[in-house]
C-alpha positions in Angstrom: 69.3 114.9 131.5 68.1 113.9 135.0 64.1 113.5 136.1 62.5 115.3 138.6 64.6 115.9 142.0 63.5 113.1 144.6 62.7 115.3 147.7 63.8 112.9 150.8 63.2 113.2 154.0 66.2 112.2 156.5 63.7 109.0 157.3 63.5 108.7 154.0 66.7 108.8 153.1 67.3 105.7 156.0 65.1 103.6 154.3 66.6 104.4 150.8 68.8 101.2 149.6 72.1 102.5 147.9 74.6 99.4 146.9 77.5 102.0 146.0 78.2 105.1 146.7 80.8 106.9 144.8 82.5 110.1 146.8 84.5 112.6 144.0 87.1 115.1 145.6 85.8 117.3 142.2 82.5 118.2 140.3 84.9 117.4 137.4 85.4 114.3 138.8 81.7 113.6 139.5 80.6 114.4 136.0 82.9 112.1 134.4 81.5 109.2 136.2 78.2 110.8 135.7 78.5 110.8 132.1 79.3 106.9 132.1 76.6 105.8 134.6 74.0 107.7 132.6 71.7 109.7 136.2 68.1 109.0 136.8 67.4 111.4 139.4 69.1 114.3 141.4 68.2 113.7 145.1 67.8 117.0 147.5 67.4 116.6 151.4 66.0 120.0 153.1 66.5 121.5 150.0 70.4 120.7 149.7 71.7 119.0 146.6 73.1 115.8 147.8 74.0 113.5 144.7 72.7 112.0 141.9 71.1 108.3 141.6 71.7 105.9 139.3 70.5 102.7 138.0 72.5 100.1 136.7 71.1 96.9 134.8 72.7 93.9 135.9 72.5 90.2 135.0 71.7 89.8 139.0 69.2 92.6 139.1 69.8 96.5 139.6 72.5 97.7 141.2 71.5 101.5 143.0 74.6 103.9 142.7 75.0 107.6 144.5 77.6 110.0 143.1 78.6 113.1 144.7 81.7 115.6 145.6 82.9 116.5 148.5 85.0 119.6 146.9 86.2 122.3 149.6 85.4 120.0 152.9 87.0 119.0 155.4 87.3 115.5 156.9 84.8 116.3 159.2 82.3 117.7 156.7 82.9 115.1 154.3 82.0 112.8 156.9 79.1 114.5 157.5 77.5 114.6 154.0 78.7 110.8 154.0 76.3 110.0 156.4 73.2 111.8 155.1 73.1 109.1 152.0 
């Protein structure tokens, strides 16, 4: 179960360091990756759900990870919502 939504601001979100950022075509698809990277927190811009953040334990440190769909957009949608994380 995720924590708490992180509530970002767009400057926030700038300053935000994601090493990976996984992009699903489906919710399916994002919720099977979901259930193997184990979500820490649901992140919301303006209100809008943008993806879920998680945190993987590595030998070298943590590695921050984004997942989201982009289901029923466009090239120039997805390209939009790209850019917001």
């Amino acid at each position: 179960m995720l924590n708490p939504s992180l509530q970002l601001s767009k400057n926030m979100i700038d300053q935000m360091m994601t090493d990976f950022l996984i992009i699903t075509a489906l919710p399916e698809e994002r919720d099977a990756v979901l259930q193997y990277l184990k979500p820490e927190k649901s992140i919301t811009v303006e209100e809008s759900f943008i993806g879920s953040l998680c945190c993987v334990e590595t030998q070298a440190g943590t590695i921050n990870v984004v997942v989201t769909a982009l289901s029923s957009m466009g090239n120039v949608e997805a390209g939009i919502h790209a850019s917001r994380i």
